[in-house]
C-alpha positions, 0 to 999 in steps of 0.5 A: 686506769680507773675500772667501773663501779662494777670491776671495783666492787666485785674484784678481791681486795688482794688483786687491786695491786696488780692490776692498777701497777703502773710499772713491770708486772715482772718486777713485782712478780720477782719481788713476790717470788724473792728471788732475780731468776723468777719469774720466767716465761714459757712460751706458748705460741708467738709470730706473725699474723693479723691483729685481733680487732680490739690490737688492732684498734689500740695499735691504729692499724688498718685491715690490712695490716700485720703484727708480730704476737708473743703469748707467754705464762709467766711462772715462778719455781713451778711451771705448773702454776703459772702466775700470769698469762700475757700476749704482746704484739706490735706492727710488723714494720716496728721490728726495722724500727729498732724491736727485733730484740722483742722476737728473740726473747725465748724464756725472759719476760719481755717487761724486763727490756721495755721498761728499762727505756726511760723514754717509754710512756704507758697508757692508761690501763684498762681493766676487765673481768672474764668468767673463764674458772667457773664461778671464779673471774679471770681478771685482765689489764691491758695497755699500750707502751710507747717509746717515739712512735713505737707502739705495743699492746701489752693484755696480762691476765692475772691467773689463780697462782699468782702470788701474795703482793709483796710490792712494786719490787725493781 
């Protein structure tokens, strides 16, 4: 979880909570927000299809194989600010492996059920910067969840509306 010398010098002192969470980012971004009905999610694009190669090598899938992926922003009271934007994806053989609840989320943030498993265990996040606002960074964490030998690749980019920290929340 620790970034480089690089990451930890240029990103703001204000973004290190978010990035470094070890929990739900929707559970801060509710406690942020002060209210339980944020934040929600608007879904951009999800299904199947091969994995990117950076999923792939984190899931330990072969060429061959596929996924199911959710892209989401996750917004407060205006959906126009969205706060984060986050893709997830897991092997497609996981959903008879008890995560067909994941493909039927519609606008509630996937974090609310996975990090309700007492049993679930997270990577170490990784953590990087895109030069996607002009002269503004977009910064990401990425990571795997699992519970037995089921995996998922959680990316979160921690977009310009993101809202003051205000805790871990719960």
């Amino acid at each position: 979880m620790i970034p480089s010398r690089r990451h930890r010098r240029h990103a703001a002192w204000a973004l290190w909570p978010w990035l470094c969470l070890p929990a739900s980012l929707t559970a801060a971004l509710r406690r942020a927000y002060g209210a339980a009905d944020w934040p929600r999610a608007r879904v951009l694009e999800c299904g199947r299809a091969r994995p990117h190669p950076e999923e792939r090598r984190a899931l330990g899938l072969n060429r061959t194989a596929w996924v199911y992926w959710r892209e989401v922003e996750l917004h407060g009271p205006d959906p126009q600010k969205p706060a984060i934007w986050a893709r997830s994806s897991f092997p497609l053989r996981a959903i008879s492996q008890g995560l067909q609840p994941l493909t039927r989320h519609g606008s509630r943030p996937i974090g609310n059920t996975l990090f309700r498993h007492r049993r679930l265990r997270r990577s170490p996040i990784q953590i990087d910067a895109y030069p996607v606002y002009g002269p503004r960074r977009r910064w990401r964490r990425s990571s795997i969840l699992q519970r037995g030998a089921r995996r998922v690749w959680v990316e979160e980019h921690l977009l310009p509306d993101l809202p003051r920290w205000r805790g871990r929340g719960r």
